[in-house]
C-alpha positions in Angstrom: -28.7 17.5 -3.0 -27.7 14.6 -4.6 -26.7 10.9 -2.1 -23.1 11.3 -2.6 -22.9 14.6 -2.2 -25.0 14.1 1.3 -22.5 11.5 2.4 -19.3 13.1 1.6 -20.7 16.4 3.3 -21.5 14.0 6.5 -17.7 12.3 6.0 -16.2 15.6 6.1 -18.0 16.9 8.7 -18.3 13.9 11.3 -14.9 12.8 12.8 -13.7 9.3 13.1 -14.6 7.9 16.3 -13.3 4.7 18.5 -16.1 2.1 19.6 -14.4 -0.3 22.1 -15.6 -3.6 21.6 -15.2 -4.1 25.5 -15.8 -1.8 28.7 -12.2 -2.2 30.5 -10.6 0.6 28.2 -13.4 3.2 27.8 -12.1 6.7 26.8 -13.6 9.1 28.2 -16.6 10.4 26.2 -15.2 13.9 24.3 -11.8 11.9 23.3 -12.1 12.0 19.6 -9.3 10.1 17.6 -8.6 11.2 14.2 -6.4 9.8 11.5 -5.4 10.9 8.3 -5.6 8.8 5.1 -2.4 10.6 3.7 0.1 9.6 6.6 -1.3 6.1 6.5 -0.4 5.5 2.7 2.6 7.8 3.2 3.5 5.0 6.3 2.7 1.9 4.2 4.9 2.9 1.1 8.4 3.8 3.6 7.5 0.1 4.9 7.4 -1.4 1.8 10.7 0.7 0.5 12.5 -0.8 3.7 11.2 -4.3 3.2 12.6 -4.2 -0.4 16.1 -2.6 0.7 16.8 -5.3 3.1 16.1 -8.4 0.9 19.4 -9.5 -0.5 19.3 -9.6 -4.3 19.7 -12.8 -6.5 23.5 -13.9 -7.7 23.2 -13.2 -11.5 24.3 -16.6 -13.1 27.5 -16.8 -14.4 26.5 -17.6 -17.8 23.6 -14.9 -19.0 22.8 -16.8 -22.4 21.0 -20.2 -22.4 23.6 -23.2 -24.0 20.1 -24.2 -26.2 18.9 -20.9 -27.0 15.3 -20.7 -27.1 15.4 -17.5 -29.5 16.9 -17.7 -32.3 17.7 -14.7 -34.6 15.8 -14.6 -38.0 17.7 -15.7 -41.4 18.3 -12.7 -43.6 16.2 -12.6 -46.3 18.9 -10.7 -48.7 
Protein backbone atom coordinates (compact mmCIF):
# COMPACT_ATOMS: atom_id res chain seq x y z
CA UNK A 1 0.00 0.00 0.00
CA UNK A 2 1.35 3.03 -1.04
CA UNK A 3 1.98 6.24 2.10
CA UNK A 4 -0.88 8.20 1.12
CA UNK A 5 -3.05 5.65 0.66
CA UNK A 6 -2.03 4.46 4.39
CA UNK A 7 -2.73 7.85 5.78
CA UNK A 8 -6.02 8.65 4.17
CA UNK A 9 -7.17 5.00 5.26
CA UNK A 10 -5.97 6.08 8.94
CA UNK A 11 -7.81 9.77 8.37
CA UNK A 12 -10.93 8.05 7.51
CA UNK A 13 -10.94 5.68 9.98
CA UNK A 14 -9.64 7.57 13.15
CA UNK A 15 -12.06 10.32 14.44
CA UNK A 16 -11.04 13.77 15.41
CA UNK A 17 -10.34 13.97 18.96
CA UNK A 18 -10.11 17.00 21.57
CA UNK A 19 -6.76 17.25 23.66
CA UNK A 20 -7.36 19.90 26.40
CA UNK A 21 -4.40 21.83 26.94
CA UNK A 22 -5.43 22.03 30.67
CA UNK A 23 -7.03 19.56 33.30
CA UNK A 24 -10.04 21.84 34.68
CA UNK A 25 -12.33 20.86 31.62
CA UNK A 26 -11.51 17.17 30.97
CA UNK A 27 -14.29 15.32 28.98
CA UNK A 28 -14.89 12.35 29.96
CA UNK A 29 -12.76 9.71 28.16
CA UNK A 30 -15.34 8.02 25.22
CA UNK A 31 -16.61 11.72 24.30
CA UNK A 32 -15.52 11.91 20.72
CA UNK A 33 -16.15 15.33 18.90
CA UNK A 34 -16.42 15.31 15.27
CA UNK A 35 -16.69 18.06 12.79
CA UNK A 36 -17.30 18.12 9.23
CA UNK A 37 -15.17 19.96 6.69
CA UNK A 38 -18.28 20.69 4.53
CA UNK A 39 -20.36 22.63 7.19
CA UNK A 40 -17.29 24.59 8.18
CA UNK A 41 -16.68 25.94 4.49
CA UNK A 42 -20.47 25.95 3.98
CA UNK A 43 -20.38 28.34 7.49
CA UNK A 44 -17.42 30.60 6.34
CA UNK A 45 -18.97 31.41 2.90
CA UNK A 46 -22.84 32.63 4.56
CA UNK A 47 -20.35 34.87 6.82
CA UNK A 48 -18.59 36.23 4.24
CA UNK A 49 -22.06 36.79 1.99
CA UNK A 50 -23.43 38.73 5.18
CA UNK A 51 -20.31 40.69 5.79
CA UNK A 52 -20.60 41.86 2.03
CA UNK A 53 -24.45 42.60 2.28
CA UNK A 54 -24.11 44.92 5.17
CA UNK A 55 -21.21 47.11 3.83
CA UNK A 56 -22.84 50.15 2.31
CA UNK A 57 -21.75 50.61 -1.29
CA UNK A 58 -19.67 53.66 -2.67
CA UNK A 59 -21.68 56.88 -4.08
CA UNK A 60 -20.88 56.57 -7.93
CA UNK A 61 -19.43 60.08 -8.83
CA UNK A 62 -21.49 62.42 -10.42
CA UNK A 63 -19.37 62.79 -13.36
CA UNK A 64 -18.36 58.94 -14.75
CA UNK A 65 -15.79 60.39 -17.44
CA UNK A 66 -12.45 61.94 -16.45
CA UNK A 67 -12.38 66.07 -17.62
CA UNK A 68 -8.55 64.95 -19.02
CA UNK A 69 -9.22 61.71 -20.39
CA UNK A 70 -6.55 59.42 -20.06
CA UNK A 71 -7.85 57.23 -23.11
CA UNK A 72 -8.14 58.59 -25.98
CA UNK A 73 -9.91 56.97 -29.04
CA UNK A 74 -7.62 56.09 -32.06
CA UNK A 75 -7.70 58.51 -35.31
CA UNK A 76 -9.31 56.76 -38.26
CA UNK A 77 -7.03 55.67 -40.61
CA UNK A 78 -9.57 56.08 -43.69
Amino acid sequence: MPVTTVVQVRLRMTPTTYHPTHSRTLPPPDQVITTEAKNILLRHIYQRTEEKDLRPKRAATENLIPEHGCKQPRASPY
